[in-house]
py3Dmol code that shows the C-alpha trace and the ligand (Angstrom):
import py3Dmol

protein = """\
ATOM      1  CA  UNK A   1     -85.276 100.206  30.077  1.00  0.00           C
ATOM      2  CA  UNK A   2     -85.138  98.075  33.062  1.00  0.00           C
ATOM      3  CA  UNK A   3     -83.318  94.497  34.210  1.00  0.00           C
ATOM      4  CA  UNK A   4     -84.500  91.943  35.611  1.00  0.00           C
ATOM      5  CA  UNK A   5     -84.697  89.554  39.235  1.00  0.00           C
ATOM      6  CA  UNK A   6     -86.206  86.345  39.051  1.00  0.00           C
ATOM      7  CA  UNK A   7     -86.971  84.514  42.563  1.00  0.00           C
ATOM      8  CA  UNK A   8     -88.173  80.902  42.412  1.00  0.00           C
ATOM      9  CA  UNK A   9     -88.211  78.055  45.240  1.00  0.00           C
ATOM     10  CA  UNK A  10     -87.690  74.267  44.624  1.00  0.00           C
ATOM     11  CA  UNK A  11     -91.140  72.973  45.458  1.00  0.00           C
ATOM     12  CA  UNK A  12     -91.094  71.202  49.184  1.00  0.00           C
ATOM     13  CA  UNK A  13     -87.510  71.647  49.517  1.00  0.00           C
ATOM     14  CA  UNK A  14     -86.372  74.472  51.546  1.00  0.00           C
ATOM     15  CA  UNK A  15     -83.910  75.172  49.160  1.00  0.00           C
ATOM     16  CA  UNK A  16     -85.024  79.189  47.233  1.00  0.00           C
ATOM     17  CA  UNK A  17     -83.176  80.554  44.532  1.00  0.00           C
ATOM     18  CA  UNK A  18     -82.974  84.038  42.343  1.00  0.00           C
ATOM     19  CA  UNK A  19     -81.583  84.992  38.672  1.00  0.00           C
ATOM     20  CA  UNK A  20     -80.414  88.416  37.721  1.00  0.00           C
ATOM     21  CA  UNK A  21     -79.466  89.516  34.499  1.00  0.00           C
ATOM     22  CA  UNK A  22     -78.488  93.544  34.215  1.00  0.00           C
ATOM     23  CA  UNK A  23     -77.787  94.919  30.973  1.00  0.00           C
ATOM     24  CA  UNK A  24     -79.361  98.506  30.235  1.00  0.00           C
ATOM     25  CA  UNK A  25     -78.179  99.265  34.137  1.00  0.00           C
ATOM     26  CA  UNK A  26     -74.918  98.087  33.759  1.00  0.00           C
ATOM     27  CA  UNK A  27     -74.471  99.835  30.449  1.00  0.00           C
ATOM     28  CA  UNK A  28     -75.817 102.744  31.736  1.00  0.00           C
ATOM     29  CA  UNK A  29     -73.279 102.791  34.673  1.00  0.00           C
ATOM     30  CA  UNK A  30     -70.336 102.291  32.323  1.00  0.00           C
ATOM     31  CA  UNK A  31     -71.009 105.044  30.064  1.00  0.00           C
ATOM     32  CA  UNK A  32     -69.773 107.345  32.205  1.00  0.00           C
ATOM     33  CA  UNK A  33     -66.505 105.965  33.676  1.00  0.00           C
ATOM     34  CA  UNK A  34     -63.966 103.506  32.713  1.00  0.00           C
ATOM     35  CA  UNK A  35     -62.628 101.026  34.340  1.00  0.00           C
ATOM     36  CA  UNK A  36     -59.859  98.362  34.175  1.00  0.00           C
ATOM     37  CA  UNK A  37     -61.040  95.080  32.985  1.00  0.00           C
ATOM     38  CA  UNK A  38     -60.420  93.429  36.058  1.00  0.00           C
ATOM     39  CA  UNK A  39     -61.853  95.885  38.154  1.00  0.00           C
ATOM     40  CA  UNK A  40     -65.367  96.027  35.643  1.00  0.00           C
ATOM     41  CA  UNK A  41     -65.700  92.276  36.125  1.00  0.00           C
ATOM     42  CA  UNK A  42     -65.232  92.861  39.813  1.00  0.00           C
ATOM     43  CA  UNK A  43     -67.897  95.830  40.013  1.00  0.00           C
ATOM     44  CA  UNK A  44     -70.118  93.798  37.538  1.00  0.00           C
ATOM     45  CA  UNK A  45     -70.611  90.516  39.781  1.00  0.00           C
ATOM     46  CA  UNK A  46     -70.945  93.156  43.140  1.00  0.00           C
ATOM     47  CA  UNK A  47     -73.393  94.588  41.416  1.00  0.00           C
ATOM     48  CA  UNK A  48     -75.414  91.512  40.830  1.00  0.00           C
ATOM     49  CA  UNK A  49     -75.021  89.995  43.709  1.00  0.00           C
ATOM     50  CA  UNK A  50     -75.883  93.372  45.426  1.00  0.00           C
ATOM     51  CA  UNK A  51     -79.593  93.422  43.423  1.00  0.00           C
ATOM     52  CA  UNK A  52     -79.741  89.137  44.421  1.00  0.00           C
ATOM     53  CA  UNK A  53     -79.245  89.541  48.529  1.00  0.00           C
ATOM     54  CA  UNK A  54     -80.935  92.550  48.309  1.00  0.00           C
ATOM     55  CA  UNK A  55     -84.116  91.225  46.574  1.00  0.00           C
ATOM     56  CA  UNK A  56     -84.070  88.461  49.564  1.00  0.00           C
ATOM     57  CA  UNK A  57     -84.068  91.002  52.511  1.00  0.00           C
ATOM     58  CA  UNK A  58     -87.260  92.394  54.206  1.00  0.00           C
ATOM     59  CA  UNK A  59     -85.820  95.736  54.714  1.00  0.00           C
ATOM     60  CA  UNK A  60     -87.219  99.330  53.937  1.00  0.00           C
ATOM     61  CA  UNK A  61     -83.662 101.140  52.994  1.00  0.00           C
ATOM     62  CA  UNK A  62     -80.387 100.695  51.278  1.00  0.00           C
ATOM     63  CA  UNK A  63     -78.042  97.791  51.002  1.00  0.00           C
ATOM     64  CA  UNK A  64     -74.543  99.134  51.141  1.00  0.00           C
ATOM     65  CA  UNK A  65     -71.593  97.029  49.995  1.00  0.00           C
ATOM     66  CA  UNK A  66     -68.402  98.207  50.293  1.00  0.00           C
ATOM     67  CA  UNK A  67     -64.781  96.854  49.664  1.00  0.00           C
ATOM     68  CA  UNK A  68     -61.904  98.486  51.387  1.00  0.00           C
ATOM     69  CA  UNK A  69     -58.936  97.989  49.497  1.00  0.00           C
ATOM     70  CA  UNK A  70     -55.615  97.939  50.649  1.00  0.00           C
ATOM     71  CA  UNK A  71     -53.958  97.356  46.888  1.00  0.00           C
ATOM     72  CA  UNK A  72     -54.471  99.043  43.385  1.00  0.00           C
ATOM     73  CA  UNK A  73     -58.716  99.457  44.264  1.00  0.00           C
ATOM     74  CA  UNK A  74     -58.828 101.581  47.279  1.00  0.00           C
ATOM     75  CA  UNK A  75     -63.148 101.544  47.065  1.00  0.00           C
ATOM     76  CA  UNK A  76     -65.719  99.619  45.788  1.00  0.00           C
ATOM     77  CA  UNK A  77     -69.572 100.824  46.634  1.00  0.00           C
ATOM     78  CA  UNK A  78     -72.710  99.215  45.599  1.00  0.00           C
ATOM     79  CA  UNK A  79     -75.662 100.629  47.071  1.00  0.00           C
ATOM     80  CA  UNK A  80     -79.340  98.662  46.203  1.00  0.00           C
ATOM     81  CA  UNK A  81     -82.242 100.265  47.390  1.00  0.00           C
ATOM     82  CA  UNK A  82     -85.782  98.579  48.277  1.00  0.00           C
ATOM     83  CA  UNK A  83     -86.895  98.745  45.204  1.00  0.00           C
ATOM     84  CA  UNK A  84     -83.803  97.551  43.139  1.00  0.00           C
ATOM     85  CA  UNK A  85     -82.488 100.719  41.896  1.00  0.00           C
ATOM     86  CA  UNK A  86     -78.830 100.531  41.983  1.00  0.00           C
ATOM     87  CA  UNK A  87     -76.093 102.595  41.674  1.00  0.00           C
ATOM     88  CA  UNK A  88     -71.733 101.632  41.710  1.00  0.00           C
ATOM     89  CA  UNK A  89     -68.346 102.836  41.527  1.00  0.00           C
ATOM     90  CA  UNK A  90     -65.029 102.176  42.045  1.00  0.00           C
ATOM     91  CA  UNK A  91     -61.870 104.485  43.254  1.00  0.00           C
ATOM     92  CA  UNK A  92     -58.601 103.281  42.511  1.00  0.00           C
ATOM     93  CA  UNK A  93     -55.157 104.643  43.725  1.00  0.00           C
ATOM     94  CA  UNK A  94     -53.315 107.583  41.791  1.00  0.00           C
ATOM     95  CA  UNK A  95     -50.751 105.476  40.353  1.00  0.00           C
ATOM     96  CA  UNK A  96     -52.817 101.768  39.665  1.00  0.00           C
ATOM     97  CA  UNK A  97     -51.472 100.304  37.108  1.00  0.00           C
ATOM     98  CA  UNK A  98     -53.920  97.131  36.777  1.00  0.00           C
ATOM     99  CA  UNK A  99     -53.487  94.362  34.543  1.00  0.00           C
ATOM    100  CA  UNK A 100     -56.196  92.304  33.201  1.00  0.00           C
ATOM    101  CA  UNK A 101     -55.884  89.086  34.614  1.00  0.00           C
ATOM    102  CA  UNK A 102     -55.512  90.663  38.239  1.00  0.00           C
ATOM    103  CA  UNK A 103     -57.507  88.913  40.967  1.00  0.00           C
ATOM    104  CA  UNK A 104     -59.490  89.954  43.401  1.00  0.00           C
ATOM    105  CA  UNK A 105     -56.262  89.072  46.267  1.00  0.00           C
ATOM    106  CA  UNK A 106     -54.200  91.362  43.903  1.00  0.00           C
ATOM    107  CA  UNK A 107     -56.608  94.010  43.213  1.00  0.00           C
ATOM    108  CA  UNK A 108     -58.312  94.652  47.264  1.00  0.00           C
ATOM    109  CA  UNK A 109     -56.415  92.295  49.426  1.00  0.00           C
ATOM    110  CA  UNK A 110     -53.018  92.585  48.379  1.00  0.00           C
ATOM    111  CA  UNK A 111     -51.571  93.294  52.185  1.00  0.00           C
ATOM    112  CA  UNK A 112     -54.211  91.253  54.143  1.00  0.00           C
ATOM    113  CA  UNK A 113     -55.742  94.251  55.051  1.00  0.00           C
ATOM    114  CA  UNK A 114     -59.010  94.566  52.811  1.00  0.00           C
ATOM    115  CA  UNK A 115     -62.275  94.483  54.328  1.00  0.00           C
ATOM    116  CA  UNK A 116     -65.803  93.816  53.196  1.00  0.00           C
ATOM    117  CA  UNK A 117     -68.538  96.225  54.787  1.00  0.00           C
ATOM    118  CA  UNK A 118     -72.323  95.316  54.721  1.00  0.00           C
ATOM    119  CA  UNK A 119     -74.665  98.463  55.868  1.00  0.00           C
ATOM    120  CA  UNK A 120     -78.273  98.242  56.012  1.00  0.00           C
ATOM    121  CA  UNK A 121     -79.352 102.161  55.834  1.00  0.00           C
ATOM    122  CA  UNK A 122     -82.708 102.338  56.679  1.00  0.00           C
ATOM    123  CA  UNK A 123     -85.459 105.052  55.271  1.00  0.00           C
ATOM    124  CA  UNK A 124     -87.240 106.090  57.896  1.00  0.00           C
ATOM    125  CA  UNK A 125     -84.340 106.453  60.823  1.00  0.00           C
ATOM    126  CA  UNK A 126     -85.584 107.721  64.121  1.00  0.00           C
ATOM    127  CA  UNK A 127     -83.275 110.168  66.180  1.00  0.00           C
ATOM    128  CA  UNK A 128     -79.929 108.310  67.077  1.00  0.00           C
ATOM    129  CA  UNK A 129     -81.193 105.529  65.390  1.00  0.00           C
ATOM    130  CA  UNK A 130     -77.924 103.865  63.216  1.00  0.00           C
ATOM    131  CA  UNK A 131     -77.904 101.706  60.284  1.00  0.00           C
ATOM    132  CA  UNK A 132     -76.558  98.030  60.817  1.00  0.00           C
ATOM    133  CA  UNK A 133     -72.637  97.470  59.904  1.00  0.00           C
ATOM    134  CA  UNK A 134     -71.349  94.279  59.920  1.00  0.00           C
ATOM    135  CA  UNK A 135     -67.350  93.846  58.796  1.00  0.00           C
ATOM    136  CA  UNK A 136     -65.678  91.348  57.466  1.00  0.00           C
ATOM    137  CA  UNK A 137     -61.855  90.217  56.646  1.00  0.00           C
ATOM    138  CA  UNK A 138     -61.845  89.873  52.858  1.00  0.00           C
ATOM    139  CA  UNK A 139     -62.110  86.150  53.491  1.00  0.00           C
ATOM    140  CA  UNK A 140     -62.235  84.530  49.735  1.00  0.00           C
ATOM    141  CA  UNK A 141     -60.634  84.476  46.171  1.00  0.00           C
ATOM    142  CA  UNK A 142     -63.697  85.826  44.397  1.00  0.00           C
ATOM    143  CA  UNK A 143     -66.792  88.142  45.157  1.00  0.00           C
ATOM    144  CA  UNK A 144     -69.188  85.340  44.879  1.00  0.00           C
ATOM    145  CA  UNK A 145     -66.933  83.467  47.871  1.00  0.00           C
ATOM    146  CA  UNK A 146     -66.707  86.445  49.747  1.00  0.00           C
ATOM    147  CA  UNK A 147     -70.664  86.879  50.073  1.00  0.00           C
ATOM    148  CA  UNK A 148     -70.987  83.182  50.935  1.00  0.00           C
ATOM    149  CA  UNK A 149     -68.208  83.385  53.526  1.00  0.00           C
ATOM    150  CA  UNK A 150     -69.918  86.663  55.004  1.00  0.00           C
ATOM    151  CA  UNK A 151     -73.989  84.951  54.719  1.00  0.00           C
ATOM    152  CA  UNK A 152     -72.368  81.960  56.901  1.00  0.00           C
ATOM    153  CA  UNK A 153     -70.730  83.524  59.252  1.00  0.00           C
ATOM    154  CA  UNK A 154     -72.829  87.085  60.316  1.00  0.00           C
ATOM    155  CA  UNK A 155     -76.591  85.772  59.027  1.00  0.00           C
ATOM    156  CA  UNK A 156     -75.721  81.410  59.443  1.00  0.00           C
ATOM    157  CA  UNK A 157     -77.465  81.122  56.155  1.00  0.00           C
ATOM    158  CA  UNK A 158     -76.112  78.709  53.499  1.00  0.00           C
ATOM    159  CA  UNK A 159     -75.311  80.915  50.474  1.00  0.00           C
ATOM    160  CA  UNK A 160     -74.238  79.899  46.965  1.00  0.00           C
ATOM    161  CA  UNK A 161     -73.739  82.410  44.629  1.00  0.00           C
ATOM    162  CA  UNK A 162     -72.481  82.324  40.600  1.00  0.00           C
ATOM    163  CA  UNK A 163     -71.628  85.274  39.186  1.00  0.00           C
ATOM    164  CA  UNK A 164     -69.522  86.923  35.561  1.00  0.00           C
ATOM    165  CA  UNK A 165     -69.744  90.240  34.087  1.00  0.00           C
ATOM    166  CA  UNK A 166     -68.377  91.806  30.892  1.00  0.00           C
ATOM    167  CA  UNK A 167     -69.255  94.612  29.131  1.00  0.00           C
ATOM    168  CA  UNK A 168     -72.401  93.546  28.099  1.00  0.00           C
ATOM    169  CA  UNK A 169     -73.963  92.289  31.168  1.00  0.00           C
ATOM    170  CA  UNK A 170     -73.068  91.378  34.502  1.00  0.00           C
ATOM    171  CA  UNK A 171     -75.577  87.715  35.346  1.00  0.00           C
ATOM    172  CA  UNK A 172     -75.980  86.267  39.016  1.00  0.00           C
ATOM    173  CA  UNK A 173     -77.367  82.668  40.328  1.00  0.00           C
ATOM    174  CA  UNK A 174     -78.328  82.816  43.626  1.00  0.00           C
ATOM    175  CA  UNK A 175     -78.941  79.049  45.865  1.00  0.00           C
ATOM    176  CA  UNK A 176     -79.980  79.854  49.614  1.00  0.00           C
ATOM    177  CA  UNK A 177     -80.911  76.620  52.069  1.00  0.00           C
ATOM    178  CA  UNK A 178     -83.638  77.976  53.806  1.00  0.00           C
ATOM    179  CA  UNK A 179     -83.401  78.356  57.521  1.00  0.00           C
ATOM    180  CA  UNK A 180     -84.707  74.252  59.174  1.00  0.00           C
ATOM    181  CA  UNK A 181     -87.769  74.658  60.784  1.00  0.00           C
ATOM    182  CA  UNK A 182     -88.188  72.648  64.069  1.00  0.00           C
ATOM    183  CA  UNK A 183     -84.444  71.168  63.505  1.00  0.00           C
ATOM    184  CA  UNK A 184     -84.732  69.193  60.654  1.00  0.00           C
ATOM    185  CA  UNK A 185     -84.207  69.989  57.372  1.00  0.00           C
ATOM    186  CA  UNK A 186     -86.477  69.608  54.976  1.00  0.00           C
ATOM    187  CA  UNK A 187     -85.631  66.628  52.387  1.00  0.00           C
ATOM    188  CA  UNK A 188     -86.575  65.318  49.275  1.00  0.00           C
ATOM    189  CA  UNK A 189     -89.071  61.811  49.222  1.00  0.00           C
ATOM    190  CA  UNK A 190     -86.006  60.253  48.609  1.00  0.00           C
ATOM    191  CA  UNK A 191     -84.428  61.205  51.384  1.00  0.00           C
ATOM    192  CA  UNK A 192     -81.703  62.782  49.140  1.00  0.00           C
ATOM    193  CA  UNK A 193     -80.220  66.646  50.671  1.00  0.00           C
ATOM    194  CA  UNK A 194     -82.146  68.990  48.132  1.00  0.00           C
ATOM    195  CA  UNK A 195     -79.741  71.598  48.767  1.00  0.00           C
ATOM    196  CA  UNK A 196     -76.587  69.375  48.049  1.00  0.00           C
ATOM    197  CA  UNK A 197     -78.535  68.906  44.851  1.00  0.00           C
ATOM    198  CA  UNK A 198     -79.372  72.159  43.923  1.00  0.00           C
ATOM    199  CA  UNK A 199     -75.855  73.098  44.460  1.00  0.00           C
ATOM    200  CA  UNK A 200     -74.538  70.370  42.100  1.00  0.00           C
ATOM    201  CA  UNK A 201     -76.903  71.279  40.215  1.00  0.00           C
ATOM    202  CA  UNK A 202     -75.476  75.252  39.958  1.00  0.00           C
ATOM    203  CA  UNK A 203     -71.701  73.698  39.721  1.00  0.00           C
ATOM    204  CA  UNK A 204     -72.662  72.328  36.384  1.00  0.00           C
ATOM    205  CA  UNK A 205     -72.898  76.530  35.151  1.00  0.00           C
ATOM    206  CA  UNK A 206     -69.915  77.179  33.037  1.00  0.00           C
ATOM    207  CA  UNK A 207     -68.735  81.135  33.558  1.00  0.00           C
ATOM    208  CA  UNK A 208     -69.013  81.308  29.730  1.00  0.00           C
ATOM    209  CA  UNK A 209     -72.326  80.456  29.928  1.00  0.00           C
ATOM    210  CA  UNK A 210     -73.357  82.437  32.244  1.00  0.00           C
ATOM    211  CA  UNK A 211     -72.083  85.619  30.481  1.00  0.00           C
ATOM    212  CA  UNK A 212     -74.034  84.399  27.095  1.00  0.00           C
ATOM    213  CA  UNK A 213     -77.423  83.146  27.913  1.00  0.00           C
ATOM    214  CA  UNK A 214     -80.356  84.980  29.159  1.00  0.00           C
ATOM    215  CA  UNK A 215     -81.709  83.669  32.822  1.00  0.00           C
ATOM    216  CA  UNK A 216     -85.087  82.196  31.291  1.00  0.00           C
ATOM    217  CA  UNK A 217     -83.368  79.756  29.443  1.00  0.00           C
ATOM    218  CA  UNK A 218     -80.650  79.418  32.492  1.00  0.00           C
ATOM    219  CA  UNK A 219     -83.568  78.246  34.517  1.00  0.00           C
ATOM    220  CA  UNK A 220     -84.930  75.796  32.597  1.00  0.00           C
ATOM    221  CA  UNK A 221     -81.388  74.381  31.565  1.00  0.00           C
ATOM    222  CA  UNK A 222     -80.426  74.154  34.816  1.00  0.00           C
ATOM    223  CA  UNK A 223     -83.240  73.473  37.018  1.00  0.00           C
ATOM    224  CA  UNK A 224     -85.504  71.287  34.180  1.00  0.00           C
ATOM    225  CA  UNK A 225     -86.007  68.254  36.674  1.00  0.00           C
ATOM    226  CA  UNK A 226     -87.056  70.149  39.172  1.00  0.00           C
ATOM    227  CA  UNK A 227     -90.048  71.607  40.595  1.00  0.00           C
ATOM    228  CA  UNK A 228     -90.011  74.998  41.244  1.00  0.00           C
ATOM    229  CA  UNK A 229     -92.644  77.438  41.964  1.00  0.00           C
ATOM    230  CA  UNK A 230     -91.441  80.737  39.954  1.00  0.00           C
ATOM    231  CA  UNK A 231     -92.431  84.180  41.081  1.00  0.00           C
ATOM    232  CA  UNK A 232     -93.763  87.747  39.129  1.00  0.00           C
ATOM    233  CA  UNK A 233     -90.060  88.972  37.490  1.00  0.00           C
ATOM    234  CA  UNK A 234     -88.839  92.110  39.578  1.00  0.00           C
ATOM    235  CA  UNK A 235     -87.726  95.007  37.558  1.00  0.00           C
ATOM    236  CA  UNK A 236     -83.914  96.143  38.321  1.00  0.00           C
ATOM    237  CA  UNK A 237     -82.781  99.721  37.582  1.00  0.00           C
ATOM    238  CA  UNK A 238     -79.703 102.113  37.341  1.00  0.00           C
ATOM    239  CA  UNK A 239     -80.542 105.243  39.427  1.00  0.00           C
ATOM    240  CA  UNK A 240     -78.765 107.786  41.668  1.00  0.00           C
ATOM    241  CA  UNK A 241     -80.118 110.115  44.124  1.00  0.00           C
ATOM    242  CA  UNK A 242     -77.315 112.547  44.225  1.00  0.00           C
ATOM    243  CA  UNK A 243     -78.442 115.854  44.358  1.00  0.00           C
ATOM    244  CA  UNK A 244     -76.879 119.326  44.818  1.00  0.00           C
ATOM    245  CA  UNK A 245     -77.803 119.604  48.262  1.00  0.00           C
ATOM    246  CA  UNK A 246     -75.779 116.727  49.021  1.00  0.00           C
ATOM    247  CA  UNK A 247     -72.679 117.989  46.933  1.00  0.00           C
ATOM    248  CA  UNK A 248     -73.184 121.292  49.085  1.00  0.00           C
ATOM    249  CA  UNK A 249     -73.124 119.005  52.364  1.00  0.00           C
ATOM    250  CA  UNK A 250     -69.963 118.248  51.217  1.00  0.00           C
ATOM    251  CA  UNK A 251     -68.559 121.231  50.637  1.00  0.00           C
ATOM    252  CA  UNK A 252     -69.376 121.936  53.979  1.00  0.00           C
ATOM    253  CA  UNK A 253     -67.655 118.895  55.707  1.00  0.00           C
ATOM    254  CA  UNK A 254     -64.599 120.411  53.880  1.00  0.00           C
ATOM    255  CA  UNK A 255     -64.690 123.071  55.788  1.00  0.00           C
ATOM    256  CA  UNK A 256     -64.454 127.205  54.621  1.00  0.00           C
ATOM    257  CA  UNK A 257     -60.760 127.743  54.123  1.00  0.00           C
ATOM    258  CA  UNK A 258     -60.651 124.336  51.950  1.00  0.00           C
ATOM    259  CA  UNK A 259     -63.279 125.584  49.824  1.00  0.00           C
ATOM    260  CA  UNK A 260     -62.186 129.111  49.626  1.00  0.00           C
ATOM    261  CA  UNK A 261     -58.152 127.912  48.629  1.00  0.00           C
ATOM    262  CA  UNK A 262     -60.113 125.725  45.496  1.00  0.00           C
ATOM    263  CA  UNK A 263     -62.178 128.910  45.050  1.00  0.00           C
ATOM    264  CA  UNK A 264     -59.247 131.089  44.554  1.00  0.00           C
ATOM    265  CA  UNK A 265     -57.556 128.963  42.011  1.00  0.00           C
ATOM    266  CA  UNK A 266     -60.210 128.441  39.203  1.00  0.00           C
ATOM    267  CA  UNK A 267     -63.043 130.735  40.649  1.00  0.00           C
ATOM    268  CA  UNK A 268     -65.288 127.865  40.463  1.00  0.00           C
ATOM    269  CA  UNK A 269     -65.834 124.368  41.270  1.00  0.00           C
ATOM    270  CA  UNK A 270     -67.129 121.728  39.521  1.00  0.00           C
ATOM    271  CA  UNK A 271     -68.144 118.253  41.128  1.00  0.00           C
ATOM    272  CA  UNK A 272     -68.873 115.552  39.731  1.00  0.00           C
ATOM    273  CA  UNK A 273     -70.849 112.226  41.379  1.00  0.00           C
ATOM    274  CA  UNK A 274     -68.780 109.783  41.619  1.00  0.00           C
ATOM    275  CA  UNK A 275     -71.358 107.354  40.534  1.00  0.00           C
ATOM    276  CA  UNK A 276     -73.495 109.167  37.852  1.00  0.00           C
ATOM    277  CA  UNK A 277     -71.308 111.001  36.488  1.00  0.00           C
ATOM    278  CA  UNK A 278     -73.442 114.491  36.697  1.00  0.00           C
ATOM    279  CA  UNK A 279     -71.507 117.612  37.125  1.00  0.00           C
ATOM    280  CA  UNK A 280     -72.690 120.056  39.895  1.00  0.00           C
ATOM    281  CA  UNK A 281     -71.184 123.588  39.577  1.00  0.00           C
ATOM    282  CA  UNK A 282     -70.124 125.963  42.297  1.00  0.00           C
ATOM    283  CA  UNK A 283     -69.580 129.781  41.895  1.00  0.00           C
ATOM    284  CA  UNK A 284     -67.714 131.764  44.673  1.00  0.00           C
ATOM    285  CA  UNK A 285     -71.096 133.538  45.613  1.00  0.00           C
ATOM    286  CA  UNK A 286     -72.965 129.331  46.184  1.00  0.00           C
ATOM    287  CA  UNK A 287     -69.946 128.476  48.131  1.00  0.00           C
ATOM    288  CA  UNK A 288     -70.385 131.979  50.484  1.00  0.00           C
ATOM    289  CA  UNK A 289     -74.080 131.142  50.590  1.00  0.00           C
ATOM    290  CA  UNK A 290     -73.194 127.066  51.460  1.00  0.00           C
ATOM    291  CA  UNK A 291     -71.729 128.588  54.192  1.00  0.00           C
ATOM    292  CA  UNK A 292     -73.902 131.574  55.000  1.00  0.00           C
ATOM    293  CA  UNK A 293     -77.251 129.572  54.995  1.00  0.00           C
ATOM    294  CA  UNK A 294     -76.920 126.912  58.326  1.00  0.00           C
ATOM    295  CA  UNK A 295     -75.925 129.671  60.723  1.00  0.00           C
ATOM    296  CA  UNK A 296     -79.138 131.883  59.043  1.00  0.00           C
ATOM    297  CA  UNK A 297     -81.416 128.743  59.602  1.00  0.00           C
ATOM    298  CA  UNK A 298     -80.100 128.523  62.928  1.00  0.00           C
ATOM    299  CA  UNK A 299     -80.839 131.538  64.141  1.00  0.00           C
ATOM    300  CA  UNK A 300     -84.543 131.725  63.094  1.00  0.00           C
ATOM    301  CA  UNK A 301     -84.889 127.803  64.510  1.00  0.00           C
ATOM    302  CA  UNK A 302     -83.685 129.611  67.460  1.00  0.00           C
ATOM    303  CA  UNK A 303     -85.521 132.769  67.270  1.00  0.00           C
ATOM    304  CA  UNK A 304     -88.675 130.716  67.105  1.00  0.00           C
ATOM    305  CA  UNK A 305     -88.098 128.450  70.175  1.00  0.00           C
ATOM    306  CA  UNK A 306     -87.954 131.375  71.871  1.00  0.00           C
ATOM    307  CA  UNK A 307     -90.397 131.106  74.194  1.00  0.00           C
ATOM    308  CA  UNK A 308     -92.968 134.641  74.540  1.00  0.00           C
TER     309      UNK A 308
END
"""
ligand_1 = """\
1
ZN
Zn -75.195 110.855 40.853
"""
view = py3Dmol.view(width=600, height=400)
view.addModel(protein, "pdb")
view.setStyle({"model": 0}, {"cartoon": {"style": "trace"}})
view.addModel(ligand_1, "xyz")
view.setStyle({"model": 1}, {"stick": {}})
view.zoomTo()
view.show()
């Protein structure tokens, strides 16, 4: 089961556009952890707009999005890959009590202190190569004003972006004025600002409706006038690439007497991903091998630069 991206562009008028609608994905990533309402809804339009800016970048890696909170949600991750497969989840403090009409001040931004973290991770690094960060205050009342605030001011690309979730689904409209070629911008035979138009056009989307019709018929309610040239649907996808070598990785950035103090109390330890929810087991004789096996590797690396 897979979601789906649709990309189109309003014919001659520099103005491009994308639908997403994620259901099975979503679903899929709620099955395994529950959250606050207000924090779902919050995670559900991240996660959409997460596959829509991804789906517009020519990058070979992962988008990361991250929200630092300094209230009840300490972490919010979305991570979109290349190919749309996405992955999320949230991390709230010990004692969040969170009700459901919370907003997104209240629930990340409650000091001033909450920050918005864009990472492009790319596949193929080189040595020393590191992945782009840009940082942001969390300058907006919702996550669809957030993104626009951020597109403005670190990539000077006009950004509008609609976005609701629920339980069901989680549905994004993405408007993006295309860069002006040769300084001026590219309007209609009326003379009219296309992208002034589009965006009125957008502003007419109730949330309601948004949340209960499928993006084909979005389009042509929306958009009916216009005319847009509409691209091959792109398939969207739920998947996580955690693995027990990573979990071990992690074990090891804990450190030996961490691990061994957990060891001692249960005899075992079980992790679970944060974002898939599968359960990777440690006995006492992994853990001694976790920690056995780099300084073994080490030595025959060594051993075999040795020149003769
Ligand atoms: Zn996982």
């Amino acid at each position: 089961m897979t979601d789906t991206l649709q990309k189109f562009m309003f014919e001659n008028a520099g103005v491009r556009g994308e639908l997403v609608e994620l259901e099975s994905s979503w679903q899929h990533m709620l099955s395994h952890k529950t959250y606050p309402k207000a924090v779902q809804t919050m995670l559900g339009e991240l996660m959409a707009a997460s596959a829509l800016l991804s789906a517009n970048l020519k990058f070979n890696g992962t988008m990361i999005m991250q929200i630092h909170g300094d209230g009840p949600v300490k972490l919010m991750v979305v991570e979109c890959d290349a190919n749309l497969r996405l992955r999320a989840t949230a991390k709230l403090a010990d004692d969040a009590v969170i009700e459901d009409h919370e907003t997104l001040k209240e629930l990340v931004h409650a000091h001033g202190q909450g920050r918005f973290v864009i990472t492009l991770d790319p596949n193929d690094k080189v040595p020393g190569q590191q992945a782009y960060q840009g940082i942001v205050p969390l300058d907006g009342d919702s996550v669809a004003t957030v993104i626009e605030n951020y597109m403005l001011r670190s990539e000077q690309l006009d950004t509008k972006l609609w976005l609701a979730a629920d339980d069901k689904v989680t549905r994004g409209l993405l408007l993006q004025k295309l860069p002006e070629i040769g300084g001026s911008g590219v309007q209609a035979e009326d003379g009219e600002d296309m992208w002034a138009h589009a965006v009125m056009l957008g502003d007419t989307l109730k949330h309601e409706e948004l949340l209960s019709t499928n993006i084909e018929t979005l389009m042509r309610r929306l958009f009916w006038e216009q005319t847009l040239r509409v691209f091959d649907p792109l398939s969207v996808q739920f998947h996580c690439n955690c693995s027990r070598e990573k979990v071990g990785d992690m074990l090891k950035m804990l450190g030996t007497e961490e691990v061994a103090s957990a060891l001692t109390e249960v005899g075992h330890l079980d992790i679970n991903c944060d974002f898939c929810g599968k359960q990777y087991s440690f006995d006492q004789v992994d853990c001694a091998q976790l920690f056995l096996a780099p300084t073994l590797s080490e030595g025959i690396q060594a051993a075999s630069g040795t020149p003769h």
